[in-house]
MIKEKOL-163492 format. One line per 4 residues: number of its first residue (from 1); their letters; for each residue x, y, z of N, C-alpha, C. Coordinates in pm, whole numbers. Layout:
# residues N
NUM	A	X,Y,Z,X,Y,Z,X,Y,Z; ... $
//
This chain:
# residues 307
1	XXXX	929,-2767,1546,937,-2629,1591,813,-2553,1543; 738,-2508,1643,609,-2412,1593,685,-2236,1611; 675,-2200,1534,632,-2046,1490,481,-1993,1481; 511,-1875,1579,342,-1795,1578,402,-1670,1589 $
5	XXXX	220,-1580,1612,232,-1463,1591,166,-1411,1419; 174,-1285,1460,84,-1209,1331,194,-1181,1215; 297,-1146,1268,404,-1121,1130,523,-1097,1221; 680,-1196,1123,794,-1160,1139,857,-1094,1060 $
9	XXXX	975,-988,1161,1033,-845,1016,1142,-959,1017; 1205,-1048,1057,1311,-1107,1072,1308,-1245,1097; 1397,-1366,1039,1415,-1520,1103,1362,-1507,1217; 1320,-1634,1302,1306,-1658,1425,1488,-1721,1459 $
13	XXXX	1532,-1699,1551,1634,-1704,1567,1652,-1858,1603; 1538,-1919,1676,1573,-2116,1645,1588,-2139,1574; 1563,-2019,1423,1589,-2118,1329,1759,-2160,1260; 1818,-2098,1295,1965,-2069,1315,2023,-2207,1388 $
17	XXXX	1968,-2306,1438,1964,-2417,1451,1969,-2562,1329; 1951,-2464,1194,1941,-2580,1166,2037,-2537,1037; 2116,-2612,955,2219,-2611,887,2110,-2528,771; 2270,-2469,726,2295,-2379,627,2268,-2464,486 $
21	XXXX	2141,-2466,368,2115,-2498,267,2049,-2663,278; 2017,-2688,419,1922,-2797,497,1766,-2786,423; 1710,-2871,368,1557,-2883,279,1501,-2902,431; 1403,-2804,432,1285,-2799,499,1127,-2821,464 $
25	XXXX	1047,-2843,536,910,-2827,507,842,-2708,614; 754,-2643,583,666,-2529,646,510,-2553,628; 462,-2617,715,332,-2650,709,257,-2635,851; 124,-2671,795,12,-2702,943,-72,-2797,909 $
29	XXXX	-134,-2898,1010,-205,-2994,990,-350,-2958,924; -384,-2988,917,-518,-3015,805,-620,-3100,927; -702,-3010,1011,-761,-3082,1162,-917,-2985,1113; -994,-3017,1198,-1117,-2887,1239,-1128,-2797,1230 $
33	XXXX	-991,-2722,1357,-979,-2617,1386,-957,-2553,1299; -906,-2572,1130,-908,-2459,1027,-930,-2532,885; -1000,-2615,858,-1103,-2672,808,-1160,-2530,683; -1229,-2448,772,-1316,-2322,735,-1146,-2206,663 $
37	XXXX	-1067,-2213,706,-982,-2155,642,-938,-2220,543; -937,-2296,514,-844,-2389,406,-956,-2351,310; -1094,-2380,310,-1197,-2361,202,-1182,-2207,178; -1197,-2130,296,-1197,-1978,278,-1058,-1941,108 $
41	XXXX	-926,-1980,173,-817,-1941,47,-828,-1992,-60; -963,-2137,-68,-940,-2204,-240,-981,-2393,-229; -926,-2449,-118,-953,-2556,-151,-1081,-2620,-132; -1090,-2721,-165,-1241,-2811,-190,-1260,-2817,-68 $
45	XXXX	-1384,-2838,-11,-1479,-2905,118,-1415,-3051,139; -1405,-3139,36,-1361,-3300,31,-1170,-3238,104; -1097,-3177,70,-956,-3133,115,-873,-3241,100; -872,-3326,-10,-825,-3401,-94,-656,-3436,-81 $
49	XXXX	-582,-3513,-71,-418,-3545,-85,-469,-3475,-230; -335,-3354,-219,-281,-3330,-350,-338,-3185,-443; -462,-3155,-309,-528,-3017,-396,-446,-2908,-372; -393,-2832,-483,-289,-2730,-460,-372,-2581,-511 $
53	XXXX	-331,-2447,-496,-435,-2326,-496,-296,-2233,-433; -306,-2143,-525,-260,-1990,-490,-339,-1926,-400; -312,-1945,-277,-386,-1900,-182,-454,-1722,-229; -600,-1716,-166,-717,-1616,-179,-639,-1551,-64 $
57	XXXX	-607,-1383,-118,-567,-1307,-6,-643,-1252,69; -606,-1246,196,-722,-1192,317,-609,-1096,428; -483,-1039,388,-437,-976,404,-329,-921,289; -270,-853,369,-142,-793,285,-64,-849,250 $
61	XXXX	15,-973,335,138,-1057,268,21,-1120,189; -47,-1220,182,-178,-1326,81,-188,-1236,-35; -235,-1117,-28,-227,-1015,-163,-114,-1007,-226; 9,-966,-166,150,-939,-268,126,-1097,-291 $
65	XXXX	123,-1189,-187,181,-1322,-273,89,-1333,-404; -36,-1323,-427,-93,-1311,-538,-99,-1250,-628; -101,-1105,-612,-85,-964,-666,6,-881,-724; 123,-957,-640,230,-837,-623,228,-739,-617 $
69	XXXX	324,-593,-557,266,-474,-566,404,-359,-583; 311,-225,-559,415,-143,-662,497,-48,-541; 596,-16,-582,688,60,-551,668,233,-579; 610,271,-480,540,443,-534,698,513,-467 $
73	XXXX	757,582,-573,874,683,-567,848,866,-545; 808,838,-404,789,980,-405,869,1105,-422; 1016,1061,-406,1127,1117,-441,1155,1143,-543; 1065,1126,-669,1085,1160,-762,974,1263,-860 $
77	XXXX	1015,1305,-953,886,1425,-1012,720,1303,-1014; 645,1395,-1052,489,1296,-1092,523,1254,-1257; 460,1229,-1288,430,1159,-1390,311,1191,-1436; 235,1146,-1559,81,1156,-1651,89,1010,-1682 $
81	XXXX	-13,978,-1601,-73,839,-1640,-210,862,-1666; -299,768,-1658,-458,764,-1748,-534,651,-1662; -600,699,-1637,-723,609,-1553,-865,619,-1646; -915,478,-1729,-1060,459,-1809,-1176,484,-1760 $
85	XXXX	-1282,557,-1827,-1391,565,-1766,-1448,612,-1903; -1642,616,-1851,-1724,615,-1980,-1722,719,-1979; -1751,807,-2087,-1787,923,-2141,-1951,968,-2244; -2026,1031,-2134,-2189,1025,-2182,-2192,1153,-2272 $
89	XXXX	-2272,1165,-2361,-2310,1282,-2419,-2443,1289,-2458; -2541,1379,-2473,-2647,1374,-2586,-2629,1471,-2729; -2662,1408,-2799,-2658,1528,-2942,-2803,1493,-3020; -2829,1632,-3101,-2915,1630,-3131,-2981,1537,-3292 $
93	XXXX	-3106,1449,-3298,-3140,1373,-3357,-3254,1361,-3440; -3297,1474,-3428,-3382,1557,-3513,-3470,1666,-3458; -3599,1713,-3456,-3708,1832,-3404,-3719,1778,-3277; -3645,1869,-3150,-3663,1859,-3023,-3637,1727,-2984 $
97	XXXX	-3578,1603,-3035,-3485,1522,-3023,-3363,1484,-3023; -3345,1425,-2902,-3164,1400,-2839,-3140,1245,-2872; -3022,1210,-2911,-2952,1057,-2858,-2857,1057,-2765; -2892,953,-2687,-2710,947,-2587,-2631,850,-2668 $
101	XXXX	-2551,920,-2641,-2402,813,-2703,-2269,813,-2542; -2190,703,-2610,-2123,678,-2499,-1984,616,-2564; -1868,642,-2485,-1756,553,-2561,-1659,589,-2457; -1570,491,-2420,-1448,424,-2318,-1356,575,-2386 $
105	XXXX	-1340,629,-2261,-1214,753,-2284,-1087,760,-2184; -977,791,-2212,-886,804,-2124,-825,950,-2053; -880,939,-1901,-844,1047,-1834,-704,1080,-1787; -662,1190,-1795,-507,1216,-1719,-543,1257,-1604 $
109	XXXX	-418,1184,-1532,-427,1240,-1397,-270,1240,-1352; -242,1272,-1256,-79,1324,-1178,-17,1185,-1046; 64,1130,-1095,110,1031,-960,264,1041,-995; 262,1002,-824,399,937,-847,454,828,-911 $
113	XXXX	618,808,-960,640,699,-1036,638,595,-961; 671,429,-1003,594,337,-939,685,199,-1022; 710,150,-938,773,19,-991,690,-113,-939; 655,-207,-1022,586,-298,-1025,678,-390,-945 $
117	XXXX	653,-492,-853,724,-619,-762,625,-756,-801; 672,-814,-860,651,-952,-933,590,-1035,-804; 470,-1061,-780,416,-1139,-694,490,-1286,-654; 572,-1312,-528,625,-1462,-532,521,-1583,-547 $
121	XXXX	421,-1590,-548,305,-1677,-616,373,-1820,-533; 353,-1830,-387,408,-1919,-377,204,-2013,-343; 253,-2123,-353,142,-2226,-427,143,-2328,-270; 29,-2350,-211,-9,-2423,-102,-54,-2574,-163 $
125	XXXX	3,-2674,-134,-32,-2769,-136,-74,-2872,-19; -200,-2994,-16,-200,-3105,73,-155,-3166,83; -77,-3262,174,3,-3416,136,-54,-3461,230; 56,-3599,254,1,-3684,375,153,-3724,405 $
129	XXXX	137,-3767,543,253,-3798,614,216,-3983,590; 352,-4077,661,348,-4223,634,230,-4277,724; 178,-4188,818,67,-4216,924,-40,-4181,842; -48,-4160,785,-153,-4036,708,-255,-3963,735 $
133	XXXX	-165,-3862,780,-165,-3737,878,-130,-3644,781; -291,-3551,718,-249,-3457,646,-149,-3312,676; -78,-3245,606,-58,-3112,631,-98,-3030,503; -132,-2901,513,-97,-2840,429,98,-2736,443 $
137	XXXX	120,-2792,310,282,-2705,278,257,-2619,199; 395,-2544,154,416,-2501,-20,444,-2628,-112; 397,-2585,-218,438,-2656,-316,585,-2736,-336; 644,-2588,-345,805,-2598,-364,892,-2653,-273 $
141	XXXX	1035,-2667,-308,1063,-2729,-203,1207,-2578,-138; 1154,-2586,-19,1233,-2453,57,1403,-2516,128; 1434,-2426,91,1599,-2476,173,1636,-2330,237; 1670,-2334,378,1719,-2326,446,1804,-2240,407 $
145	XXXX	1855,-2084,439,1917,-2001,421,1879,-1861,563; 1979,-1838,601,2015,-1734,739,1926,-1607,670; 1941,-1594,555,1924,-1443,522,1824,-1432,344; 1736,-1552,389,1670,-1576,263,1518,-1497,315 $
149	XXXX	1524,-1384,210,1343,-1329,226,1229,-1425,142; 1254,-1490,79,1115,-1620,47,1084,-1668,173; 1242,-1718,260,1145,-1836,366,1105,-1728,457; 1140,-1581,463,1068,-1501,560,902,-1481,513 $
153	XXXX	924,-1458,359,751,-1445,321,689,-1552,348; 760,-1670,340,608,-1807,308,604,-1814,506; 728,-1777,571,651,-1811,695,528,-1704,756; 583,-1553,711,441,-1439,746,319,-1508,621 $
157	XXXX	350,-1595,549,241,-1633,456,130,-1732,540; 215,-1794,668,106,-1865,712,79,-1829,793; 149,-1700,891,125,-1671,1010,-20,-1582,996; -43,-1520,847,-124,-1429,857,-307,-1540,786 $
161	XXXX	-225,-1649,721,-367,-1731,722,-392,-1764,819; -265,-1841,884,-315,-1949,988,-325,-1871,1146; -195,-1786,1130,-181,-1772,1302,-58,-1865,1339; -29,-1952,1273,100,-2005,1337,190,-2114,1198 $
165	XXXX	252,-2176,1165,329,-2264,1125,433,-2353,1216; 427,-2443,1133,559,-2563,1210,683,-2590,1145; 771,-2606,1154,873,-2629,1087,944,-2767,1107; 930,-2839,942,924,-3002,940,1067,-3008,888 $
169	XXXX	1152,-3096,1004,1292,-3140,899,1309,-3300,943; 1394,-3355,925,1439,-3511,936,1392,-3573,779; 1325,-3677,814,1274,-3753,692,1117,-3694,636; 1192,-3590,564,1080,-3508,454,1030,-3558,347 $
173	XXXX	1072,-3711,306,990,-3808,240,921,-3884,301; 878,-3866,383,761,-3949,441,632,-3807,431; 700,-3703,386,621,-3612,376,566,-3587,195; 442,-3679,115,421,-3622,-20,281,-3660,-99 $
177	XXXX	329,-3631,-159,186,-3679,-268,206,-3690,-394; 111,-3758,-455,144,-3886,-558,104,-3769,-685; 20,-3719,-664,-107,-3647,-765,-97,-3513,-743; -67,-3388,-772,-71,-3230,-780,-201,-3204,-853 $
181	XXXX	-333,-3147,-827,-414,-3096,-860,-417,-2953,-840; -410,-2838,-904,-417,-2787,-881,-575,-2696,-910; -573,-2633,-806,-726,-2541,-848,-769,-2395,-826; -684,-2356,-966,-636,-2228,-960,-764,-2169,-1080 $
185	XXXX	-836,-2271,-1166,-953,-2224,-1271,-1024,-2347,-1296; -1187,-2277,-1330,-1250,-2325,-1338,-1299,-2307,-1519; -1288,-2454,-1607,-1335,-2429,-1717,-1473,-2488,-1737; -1524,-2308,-1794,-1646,-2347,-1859,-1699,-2506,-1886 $
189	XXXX	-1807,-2524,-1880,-1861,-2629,-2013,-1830,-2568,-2142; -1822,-2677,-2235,-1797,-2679,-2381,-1962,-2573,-2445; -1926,-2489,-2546,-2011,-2413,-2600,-2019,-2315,-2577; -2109,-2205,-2649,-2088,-2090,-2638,-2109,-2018,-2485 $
193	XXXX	-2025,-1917,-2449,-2069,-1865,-2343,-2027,-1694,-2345; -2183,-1618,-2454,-2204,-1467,-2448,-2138,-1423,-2333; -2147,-1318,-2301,-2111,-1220,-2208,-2200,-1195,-2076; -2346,-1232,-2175,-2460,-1220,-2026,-2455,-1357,-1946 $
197	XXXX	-2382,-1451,-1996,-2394,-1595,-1937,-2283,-1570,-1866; -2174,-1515,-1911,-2048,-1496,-1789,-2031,-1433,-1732; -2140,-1324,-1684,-2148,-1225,-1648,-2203,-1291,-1507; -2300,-1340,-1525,-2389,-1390,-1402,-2277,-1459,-1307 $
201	XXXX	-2154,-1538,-1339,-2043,-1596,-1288,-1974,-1520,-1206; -1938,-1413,-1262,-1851,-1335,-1207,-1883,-1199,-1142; -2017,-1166,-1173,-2077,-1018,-1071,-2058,-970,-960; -2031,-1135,-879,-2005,-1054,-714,-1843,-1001,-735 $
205	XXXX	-1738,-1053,-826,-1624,-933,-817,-1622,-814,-859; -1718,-798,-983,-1744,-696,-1049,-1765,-596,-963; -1872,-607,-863,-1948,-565,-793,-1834,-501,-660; -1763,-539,-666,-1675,-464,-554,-1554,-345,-580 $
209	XXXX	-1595,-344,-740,-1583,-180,-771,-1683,-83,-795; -1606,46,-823,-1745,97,-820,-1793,147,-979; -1893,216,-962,-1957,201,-1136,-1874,246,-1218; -1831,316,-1266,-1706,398,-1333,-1626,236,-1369 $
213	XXXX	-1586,221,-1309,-1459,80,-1358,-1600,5,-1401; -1704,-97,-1347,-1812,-171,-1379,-1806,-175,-1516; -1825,-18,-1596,-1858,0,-1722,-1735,-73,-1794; -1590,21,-1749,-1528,-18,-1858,-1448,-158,-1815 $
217	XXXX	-1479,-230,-1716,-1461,-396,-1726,-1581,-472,-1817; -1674,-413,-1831,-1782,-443,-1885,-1762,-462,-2039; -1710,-339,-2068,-1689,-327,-2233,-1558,-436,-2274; -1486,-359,-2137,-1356,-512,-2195,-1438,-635,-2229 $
221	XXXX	-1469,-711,-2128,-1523,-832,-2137,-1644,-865,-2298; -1728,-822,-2297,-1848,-804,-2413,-1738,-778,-2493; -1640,-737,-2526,-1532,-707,-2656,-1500,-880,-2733; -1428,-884,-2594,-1347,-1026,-2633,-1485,-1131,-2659 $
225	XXXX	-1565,-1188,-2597,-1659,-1238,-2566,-1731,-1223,-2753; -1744,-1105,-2755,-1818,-1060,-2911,-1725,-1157,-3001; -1563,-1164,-2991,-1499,-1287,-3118,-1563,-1441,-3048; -1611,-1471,-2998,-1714,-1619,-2951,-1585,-1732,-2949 $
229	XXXX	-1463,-1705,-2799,-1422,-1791,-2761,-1482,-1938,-2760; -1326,-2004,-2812,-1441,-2160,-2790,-1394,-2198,-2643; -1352,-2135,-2558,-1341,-2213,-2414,-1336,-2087,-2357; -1381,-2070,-2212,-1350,-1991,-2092,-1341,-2024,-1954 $
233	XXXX	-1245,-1999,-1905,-1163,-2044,-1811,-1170,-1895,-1681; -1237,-1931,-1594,-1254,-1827,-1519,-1186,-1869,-1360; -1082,-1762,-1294,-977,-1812,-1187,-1072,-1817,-1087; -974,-1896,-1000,-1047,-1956,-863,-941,-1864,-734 $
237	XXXX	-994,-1924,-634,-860,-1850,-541,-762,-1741,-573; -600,-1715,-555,-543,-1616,-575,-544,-1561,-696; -628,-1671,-816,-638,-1624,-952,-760,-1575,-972; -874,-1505,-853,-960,-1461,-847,-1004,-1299,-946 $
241	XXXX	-1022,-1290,-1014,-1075,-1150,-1084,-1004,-1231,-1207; -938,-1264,-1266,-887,-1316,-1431,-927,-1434,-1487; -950,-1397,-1620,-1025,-1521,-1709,-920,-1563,-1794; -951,-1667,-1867,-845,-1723,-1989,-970,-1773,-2099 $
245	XXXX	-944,-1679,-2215,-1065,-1686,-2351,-972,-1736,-2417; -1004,-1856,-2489,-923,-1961,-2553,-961,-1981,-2676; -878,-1920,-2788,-918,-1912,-2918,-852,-2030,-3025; -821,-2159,-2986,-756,-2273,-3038,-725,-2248,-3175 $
249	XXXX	-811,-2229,-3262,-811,-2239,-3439,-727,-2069,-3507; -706,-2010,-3368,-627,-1895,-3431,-485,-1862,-3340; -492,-1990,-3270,-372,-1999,-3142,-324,-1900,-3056; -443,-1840,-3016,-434,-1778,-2948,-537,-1762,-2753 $
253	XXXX	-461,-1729,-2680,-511,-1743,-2543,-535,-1653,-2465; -627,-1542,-2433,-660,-1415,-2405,-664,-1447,-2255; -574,-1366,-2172,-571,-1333,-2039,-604,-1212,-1981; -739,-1200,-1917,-820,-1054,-1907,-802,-1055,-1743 $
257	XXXX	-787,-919,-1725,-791,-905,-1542,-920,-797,-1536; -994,-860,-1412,-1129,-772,-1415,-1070,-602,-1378; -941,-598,-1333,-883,-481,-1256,-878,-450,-1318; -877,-277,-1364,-854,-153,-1431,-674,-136,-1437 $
261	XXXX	-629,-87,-1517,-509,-38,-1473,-390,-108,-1520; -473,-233,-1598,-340,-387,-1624,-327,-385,-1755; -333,-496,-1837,-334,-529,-1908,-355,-678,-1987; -397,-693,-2069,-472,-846,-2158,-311,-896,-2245 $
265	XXXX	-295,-1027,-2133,-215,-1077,-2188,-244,-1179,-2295; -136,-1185,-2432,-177,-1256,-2560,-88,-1392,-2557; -143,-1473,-2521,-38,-1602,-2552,-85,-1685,-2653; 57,-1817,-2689,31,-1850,-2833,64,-2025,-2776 $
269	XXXX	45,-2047,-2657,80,-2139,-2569,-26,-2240,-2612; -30,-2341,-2553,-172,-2452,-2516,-192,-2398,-2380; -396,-2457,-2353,-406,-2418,-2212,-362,-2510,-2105; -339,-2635,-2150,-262,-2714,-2022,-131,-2629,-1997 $
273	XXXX	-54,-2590,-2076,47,-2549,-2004,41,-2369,-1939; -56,-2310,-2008,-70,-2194,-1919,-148,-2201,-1795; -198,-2288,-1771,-256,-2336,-1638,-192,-2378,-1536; -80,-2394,-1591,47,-2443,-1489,110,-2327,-1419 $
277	XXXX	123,-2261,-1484,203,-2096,-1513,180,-2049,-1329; 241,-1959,-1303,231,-1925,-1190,189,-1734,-1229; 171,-1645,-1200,145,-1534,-1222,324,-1448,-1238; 388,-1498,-1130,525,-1459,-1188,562,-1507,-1216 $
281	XXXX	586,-1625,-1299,651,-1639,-1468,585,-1628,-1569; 418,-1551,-1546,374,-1479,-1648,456,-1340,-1702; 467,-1275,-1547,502,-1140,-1538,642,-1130,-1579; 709,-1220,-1505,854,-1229,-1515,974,-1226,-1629 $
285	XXXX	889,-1393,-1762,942,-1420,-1789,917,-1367,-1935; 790,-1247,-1961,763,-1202,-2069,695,-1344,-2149; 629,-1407,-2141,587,-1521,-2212,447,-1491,-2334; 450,-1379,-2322,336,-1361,-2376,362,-1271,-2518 $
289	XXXX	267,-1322,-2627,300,-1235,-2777,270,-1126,-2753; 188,-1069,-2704,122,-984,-2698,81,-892,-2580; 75,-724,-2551,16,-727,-2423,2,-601,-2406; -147,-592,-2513,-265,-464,-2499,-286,-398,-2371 $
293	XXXX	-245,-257,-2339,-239,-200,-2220,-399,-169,-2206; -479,-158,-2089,-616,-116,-2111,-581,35,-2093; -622,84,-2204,-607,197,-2210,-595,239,-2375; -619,351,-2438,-623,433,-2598,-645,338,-2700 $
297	XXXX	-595,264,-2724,-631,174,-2848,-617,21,-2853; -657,18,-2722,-693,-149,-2689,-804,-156,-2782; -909,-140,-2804,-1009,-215,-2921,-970,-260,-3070; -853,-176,-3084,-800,-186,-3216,-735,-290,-3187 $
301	XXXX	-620,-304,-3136,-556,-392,-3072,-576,-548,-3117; -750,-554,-3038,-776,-650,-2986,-886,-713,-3135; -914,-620,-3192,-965,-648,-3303,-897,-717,-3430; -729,-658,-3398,-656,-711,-3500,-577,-811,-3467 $
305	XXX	-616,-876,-3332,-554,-1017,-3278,-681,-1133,-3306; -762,-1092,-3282,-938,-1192,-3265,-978,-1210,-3371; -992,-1055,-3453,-1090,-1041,-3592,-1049,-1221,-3702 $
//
C-alpha cells in the first residue's frame, strides 16, 4: 500500500484494513530517485545496510521530530522570562583614556506561557529485504492502532521527506539488519581541541544566527572548552547544533546546544551509552545530574562542575 501527499490530519482510511495491534513496517526504497535526500537528512554517500540517523529537519513535522516544540498559552497572563546578550561599556583608564569591557547579561522581556512537547525522535534506519532490496524504515518497530498519533507522525514524517511512503506487512522478517550504526555524532580525534579548532567545525551553524546570540554561544562554548575536555563529540543530522564535552577522570559529560534559550545538560553516564540516548529520553526521563539553565549564573555553575 503506497501513501502520498504533503501531510495527513488523519489515518488513511485503507489503513483500517489491516488488524488491530498487527506489526507493520513504513518505509521507501533506497533507488536514485532519492539517493540526494537520504544524504541531505544524515546518511553516508556509501548508504550502507544498517546506517541509522535522526533525520535533519527540512520541515515542520522533521523539526518537532528532532526538536520538539512548545505550547504558547495565550489564554493565559505573560510571564518575565530573559533572553542573553553582550553588554559593551567604556570606562575611564587614565588621562583621556577609555577601556571596553564586556560581560554576558540577562534581559527581561514579556511572553506568553509555554509548555515544552518532548520531540518523538523517531530514528530512520537501512535494511535489506531477502532479495536485497534496500528500504529505508524507522528504527522501531510500529504496531498498528486505529487511533495511534506516532503512526500518524512517522507517516507525515515521510510524506514531508519523501513525498510518499509504503506500507510493509506479511513476512516483516525478511525485512532487517544484522548491524545498527548509528550516525547521530561525530567524535573528535583524540587530543586537545581549544575552542578556535572547534570553532572552524561548527561556524556554518553558528552563522545562522544573528550576532547578539554568536557572542553569547561563543562564550558558552570557550567556557567549557577553557576546562580542556579530553573528547568532543559534535552532532550530525537531527543532532545538528549540540556537542558532547567528555570529561572521563571527573565523570562527567557536558551536553551544550548551540541554541540560546536551553540548557547544558550534566551527565554522569559513559559516552557509549549516551550516544544511544534518543533526545526524548534525554528530556523525558530526567537522566541528567545536572542542568545549568543558560542564563544568570551558568558560569558559576559550570565552574563548580569542571573546576
Amino acid at each position: 500500500m503506497i501513501i502520498a501527499g504533503k501531510r495527513k490530519r488523519k489515518l488513511d482510511k485503507r489503513l483500517t484494513k489491516l488488524k488491530e495491534g498487527e506489526i507493520i513496517k513504513i518505509g521507501v526504497p533506497v533507488d536514485k530517485d532519492n539517493s540526494q535526500v537520504l544524504k541531505k537528512i544524515g546518511f553516508t554517500e556509501s548508504l550502507y545496510d544498517g546506517e541509522t540517523v535522526l533525520p535533519l529537519y527540512n520541515g515542520p513535522i522533521s523539526k518537532y521530530n528532532s526538536e520538539g516544540k512548545y505550547i504558547i498559552h495565550k489564554e493565559q497572563p505573560m510571564e518575565t522570562a530573559y533572553r542573553q546578550r553582550e553588554w559593551t561599556w567604556k570606562q575611564w583608564a587614565g588621562y583621556h583614556e577609555t577601556e571596553t569591557h564586556s560581560r554576558i547579561v540577562d534581559v527581561p522581556y514579556k511572553r506568553y506561557p509555554r509548555s515544552f512537547i518532548s520531540p518523538p525522535s523517531v530514528e530512520l534506519s537501512i535494511i535489506r529485504n531477502r532479495e536485497g532490496k534496500k528500504y529505508v524504515v524507522p528504527l522501531e518497530k510500529i504496531v498498528y492502532l486505529r487511533n495511534s498519533e506516532r503512526l500518524l507522525h512517522i507517516i507525515n514524517l515521510f510524506l514531508e521527506i519523501f513525498g510518499y511512503c509504503e506500507i510493509l506487512t506479511g513476512n516483516l522478517e525478511s525485512y532487517a539488519s544484522k548491524n545498527i550504526k548509528r550516525l547521530n555524532w561525530e567524535i573528535l580525534p583524540p587530543g586537545k581541541w581549544p575552542w578556535a579548532k572547534i570553532k572552524e567545525k561548527i561556524l556554518p551553524i553558528i552563522k545562522q544566527t544573528n550576532q547578539q546570540k554568536q557572542v553569547v554561544i561563543e562564550h558558552r562554548l570557550k567556557t567549557i572548552t577553557g576546562y580542556e575536555p579530553e573528547f568532543t563529540a559534535i552532532g550530525q543530522a537531527g543532532f545538528k547544533g549540540y556537542l558532547i564535552f567528555g570529561f572521563p577522570e571527573k565523570n562527567i559529560y557536558a551536553l551544550e546546544s548551540l541554541f540560546t534559550g536551553n540548557a547544558t545538560y550534566i551527565f554522569e553516564e559513559n559516552w557509549q551509552y549516551l550516544s544511544k540516548l534518543t533526545k526524548a529520553e534525554i528530556l523525558k526521563h530526567s537522566l541528567q545530574k545536572d542542568r545549568p539553565i543558560h542564563k544568570g549564573n551558568w558560569d558559576q555553575r559550570i565552574r563548580k562542575l569542571l573546576f
